[in-house]
C-alpha positions, 0 to 999 in steps of 0.5 A: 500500500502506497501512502501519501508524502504528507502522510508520510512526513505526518507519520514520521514527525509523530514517529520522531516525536517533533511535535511542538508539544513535545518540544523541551525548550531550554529554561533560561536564567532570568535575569532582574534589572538593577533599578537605575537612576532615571536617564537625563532624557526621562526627567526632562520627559517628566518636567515637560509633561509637569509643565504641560498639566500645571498649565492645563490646571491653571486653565481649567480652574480660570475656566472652572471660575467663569462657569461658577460665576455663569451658574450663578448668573443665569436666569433660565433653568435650562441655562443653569442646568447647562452650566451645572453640567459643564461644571461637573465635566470641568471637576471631572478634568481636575480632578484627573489632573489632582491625580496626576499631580498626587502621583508626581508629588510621591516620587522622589524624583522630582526636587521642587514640588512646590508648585504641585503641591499649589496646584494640587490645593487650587484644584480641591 
């Protein structure tokens, strides 16, 4: 009886056991990273990045301000009910940044907090 040669080479990797279930990889030794000091490129990442939100709260604090101040202006209650919820989706951003902010004050990395720490009190 004559077989196929897919069939055959079937026959022979079962026979030669190479299927890939059956395949032993070596174990390797895993090696731990030793922590390094953040590159000089990653701690001027981080400063920009600091700068980018401190200026975006600063921002939305001015526009969290205007709104207040439209909440208390309005008349209409469909206009109020408007400015309420900008104001809620304006606290939501904040607070977001807080976090950001929250994270940023724990490192180490960072030397002067001082105007994290401003933020963060602006924003609560």
């Amino acid at each position: 009886r004559r077989r196929s040669r897919p069939q055959a080479a079937l026959l022979e990797s079962e026979h030669l056991g190479a299927d890939p279930a059956h395949v032993r990889r070596p174990q390797w030794p895993r090696l731990r990273a030793r922590e390094a000091p953040p590159a000089m490129g990653t701690t001027r990442k981080l400063q920009s990045e600091i700068d980018r939100t401190l200026k975006k709260v600063q921002e939305g604090v001015e526009l969290f301000n205007e709104i207040w101040n439209k909440v208390y202006s309005a008349t209409n209650a469909n206009q109020k009910e408007k400015y309420e919820a900008d104001l809620k989706k304006e606290i939501k951003k904040l607070q977001r940044y807080r976090d950001d902010i929250k994270t940023w004050i724990a490192k180490s990395d960072i030397k002067d907090k001082r105007p994290l720490m401003d933020a963060r009190k602006a924003i609560e």
